[in-house]
N, C-alpha and C positions, 0 to 999 in steps of 0.2 A: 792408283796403280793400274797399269793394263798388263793384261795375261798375255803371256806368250800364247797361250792355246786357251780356248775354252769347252769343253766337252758337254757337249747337249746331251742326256741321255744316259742309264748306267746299268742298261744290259752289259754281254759279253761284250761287245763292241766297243762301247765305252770303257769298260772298267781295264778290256788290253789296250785300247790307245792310251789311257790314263796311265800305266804301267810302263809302257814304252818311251811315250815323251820325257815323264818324270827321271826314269831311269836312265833315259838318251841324253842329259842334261839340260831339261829344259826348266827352268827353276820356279817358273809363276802358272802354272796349269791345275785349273779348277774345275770341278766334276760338276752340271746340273741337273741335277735329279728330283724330283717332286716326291719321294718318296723313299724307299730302302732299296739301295744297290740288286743288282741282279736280275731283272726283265721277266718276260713272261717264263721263264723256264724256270725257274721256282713256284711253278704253279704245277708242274709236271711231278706226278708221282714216282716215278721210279726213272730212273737213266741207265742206259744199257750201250748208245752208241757211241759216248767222249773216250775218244781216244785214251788210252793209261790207266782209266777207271770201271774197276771190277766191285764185285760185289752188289750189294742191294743199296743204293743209293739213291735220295729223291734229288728233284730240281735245286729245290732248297739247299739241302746238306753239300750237293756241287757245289753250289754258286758262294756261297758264307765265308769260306776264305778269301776271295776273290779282293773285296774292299778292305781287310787289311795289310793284304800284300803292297797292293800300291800304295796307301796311304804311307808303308813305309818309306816311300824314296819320295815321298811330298808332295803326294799329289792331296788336294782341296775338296772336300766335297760341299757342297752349298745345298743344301734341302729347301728349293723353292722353284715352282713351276714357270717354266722360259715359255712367254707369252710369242715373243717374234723374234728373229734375228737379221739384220741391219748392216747395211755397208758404206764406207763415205771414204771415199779416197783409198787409204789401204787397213783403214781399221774398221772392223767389227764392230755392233755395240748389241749386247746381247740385253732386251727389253724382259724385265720378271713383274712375275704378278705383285709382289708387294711394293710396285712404284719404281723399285729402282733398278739403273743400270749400269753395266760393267761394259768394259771396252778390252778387246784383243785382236791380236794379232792376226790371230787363224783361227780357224771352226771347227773342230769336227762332229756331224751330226749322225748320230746314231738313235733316232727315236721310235725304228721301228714301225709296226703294223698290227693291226688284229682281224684275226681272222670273223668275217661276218657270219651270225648269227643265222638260223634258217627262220628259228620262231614260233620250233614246236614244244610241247607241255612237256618239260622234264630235261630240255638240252643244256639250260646253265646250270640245273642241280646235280646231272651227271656230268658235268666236262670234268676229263680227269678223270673219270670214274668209269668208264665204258665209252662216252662219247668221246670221240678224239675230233683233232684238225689236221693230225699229222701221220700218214700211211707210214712212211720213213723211222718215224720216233717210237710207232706202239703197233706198227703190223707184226711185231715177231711173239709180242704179247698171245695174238690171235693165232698161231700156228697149229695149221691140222683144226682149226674150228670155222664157225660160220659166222663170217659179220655182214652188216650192211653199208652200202654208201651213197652219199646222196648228192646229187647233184647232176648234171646236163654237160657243162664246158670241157676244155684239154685237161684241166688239171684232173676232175675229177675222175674222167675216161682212165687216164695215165695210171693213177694211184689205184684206182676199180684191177688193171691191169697187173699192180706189180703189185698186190694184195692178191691175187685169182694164185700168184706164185708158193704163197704162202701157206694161204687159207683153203680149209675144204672147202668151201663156198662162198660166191662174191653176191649178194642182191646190189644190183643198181638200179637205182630208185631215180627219176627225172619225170618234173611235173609236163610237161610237154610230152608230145607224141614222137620227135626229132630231137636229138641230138645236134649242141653248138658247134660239137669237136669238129675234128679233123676229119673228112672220109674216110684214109686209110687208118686212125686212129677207131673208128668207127668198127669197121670191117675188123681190126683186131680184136675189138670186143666181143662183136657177132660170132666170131669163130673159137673164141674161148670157152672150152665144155661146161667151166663151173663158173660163169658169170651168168646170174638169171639175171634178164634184163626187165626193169617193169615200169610201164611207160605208164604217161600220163595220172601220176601219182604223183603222193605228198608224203612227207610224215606229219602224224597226226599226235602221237604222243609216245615217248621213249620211256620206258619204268625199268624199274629194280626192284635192290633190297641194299642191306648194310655192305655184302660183296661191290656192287657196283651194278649196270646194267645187265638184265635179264631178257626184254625184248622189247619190238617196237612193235605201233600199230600204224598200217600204213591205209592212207582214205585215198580212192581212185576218184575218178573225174563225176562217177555216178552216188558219189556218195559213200561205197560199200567198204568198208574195213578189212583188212586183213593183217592179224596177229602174226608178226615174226621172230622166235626165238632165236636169238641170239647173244652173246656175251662183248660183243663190240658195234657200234657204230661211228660210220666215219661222215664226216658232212664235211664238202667243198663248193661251197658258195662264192669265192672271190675273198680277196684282203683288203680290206681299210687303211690307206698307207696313211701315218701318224706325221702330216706334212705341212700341218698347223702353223708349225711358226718359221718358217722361210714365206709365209703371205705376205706379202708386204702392205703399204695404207691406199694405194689403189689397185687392189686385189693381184695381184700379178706376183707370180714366182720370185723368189731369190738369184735361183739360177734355172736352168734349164729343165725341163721335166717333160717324162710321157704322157700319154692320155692316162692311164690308169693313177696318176701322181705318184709314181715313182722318179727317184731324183737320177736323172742321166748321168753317170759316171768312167769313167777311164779306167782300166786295168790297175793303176795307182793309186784310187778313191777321188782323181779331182772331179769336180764338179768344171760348169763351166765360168763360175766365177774364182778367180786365184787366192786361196789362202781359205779355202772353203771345201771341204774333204764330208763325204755321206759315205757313211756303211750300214752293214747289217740289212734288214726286213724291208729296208725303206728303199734300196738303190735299186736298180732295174739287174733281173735276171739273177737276184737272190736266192739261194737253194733254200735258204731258211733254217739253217743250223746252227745248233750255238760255236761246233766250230769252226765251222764256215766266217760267222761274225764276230767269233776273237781274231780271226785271220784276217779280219775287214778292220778291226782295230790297230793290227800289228802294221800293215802297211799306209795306213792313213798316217801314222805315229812318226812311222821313218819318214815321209813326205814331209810331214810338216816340220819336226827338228832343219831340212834341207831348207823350206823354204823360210822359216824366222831368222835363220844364219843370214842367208843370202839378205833378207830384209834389212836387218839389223845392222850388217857389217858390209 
């Protein structure tokens, strides 16, 4: 049988395009997932900025309904890891790690990204727990207190910036003596009262207790330590995009992509190959929100219902 769609993926992204096709009347659309519905934000302790939802809510308890909504109007979910995906003429053929392969129509890929690690003592025991990757998701956590952030590039300067809004005070930690940024990205820093800026440092090690993080110890270029009390840290290192399996057998993209290997897309999710649709974490100029990437779901979903008609008929 070939799928009318097949969905790479089952964060937000996938499980609302899984919701939309099936429900658009697309009748053979099956979900691939290596693991339990709902993406990195079931990893997130507490939700405060999904639109309609109030109260104390984790990543988790969002996302859970999620996979039986759609499974009600038929959508498929396959629990096995999508090694590559494959184009010949006008069909797909979606390559799995246990040997075999399924063939469709259209793609949509939503596999995501992760945020890179810095690789100091104590940052994968507290992520979620003080350490964040997300100023947007958990700076309202830090209101009126003092956290750190670490990194050099735009992203981190920016977030440094709209945490200084929040927070009584920002440390911005970069092991260099210069900044990646922007100059006037720069210059905004420099003139912000409660950004301490401190150069040519590392973090050396992040601790706690059962709360979550309590402070960091940051090592300078000569060695010397310095202990900072605080209840949050943030690290912006850059994103790992999850872009593994559009490689094809002589190394070379699926379809078109940036330097950073994000997947080049259109305001509608196409790619530059037809009948091949990327959202969420993975496509170029991602905000990185879960509702952001159910909205990269919902319009990947209407596309392709238009283009399997057109195909088919």
């Amino acid at each position: 049988m070939i799928l009318d769609c097949a969905i790479i993926g089952g964060g937000p992204a996938g499980l609302t395009a899984g919701l939309y096709t099936t429900r658009g009347g697309l009748e053979n659309v099956t979900m691939f997932e290596k693991g339990m519905p709902g993406g990195q934000i079931t990893n997130s302790s507490e939700i405060e900025n999904y639109p309609g939802v109030t109260g104390d809510i984790s990543g988790m308890d969002l996302m859970m309904p999620w996979p039986e909504q759609c499974q009600r109007f038929g959508l498929k979910h396959e629990m096995v890891n999508v090694l590559k995906v494959s184009k010949s003429a006008d069909l797909f053929t979606i390559h799995k790690e246990d040997g075999t392969t399924t063939d469709a129509h259209s793609v949509i890929i939503g596999t995501g990204s992760r945020p890179r690690r810095v690789g100091f003592t104590g940052e994968n025991e507290l992520l979620g727990k003080g350490v964040s990757t997300c100023a947007t998701c958990d700076g309202f956590f830090y209101k009126g207190k003092e956290v750190v952030v670490i990194g050099g590039g735009d992203t981190a300067l920016e977030e440094a910036l709209y945490l200084a809004k929040i927070c009584s005070k920002v440390y911005l930690v970069h092991r260099r003596d210069t900044f990646r940024s922007a100059p006037n990205t720069v210059e905004r820093v420099n003139k912000t009262e409660n950004i301490e800026v401190i150069l040519n440092s590392s973090p050396d090690e992040v601790y706690g207790d059962a709360m979550g993080v309590t402070g960091i110890k940051i090592k300078n270029k000569d060695g010397e330590i310095r202990d900072i009390s605080v209840p949050g840290v943030f690290t912006f290192v850059g994103n790992d995009v999850n872009n593994q399996t559009l490689i094809q057998e002589d190394k070379s993209f699926l379809c078109d992509m940036n330097k950073q290997g994000e997947v080049i897309v259109d305001i509608s999710m196409k790619t530059s190959v037809a009948g091949l649709y990327a959202t969420g974490d993975m496509r170029i100029a991602a905000p990185k929100q879960v509702v952001s990437a159910a909205g990269d779901g919902a319009v990947a979903a209407l596309q392709v219902i238009s283009y399997v008609d057109e195909l088919l008929n």
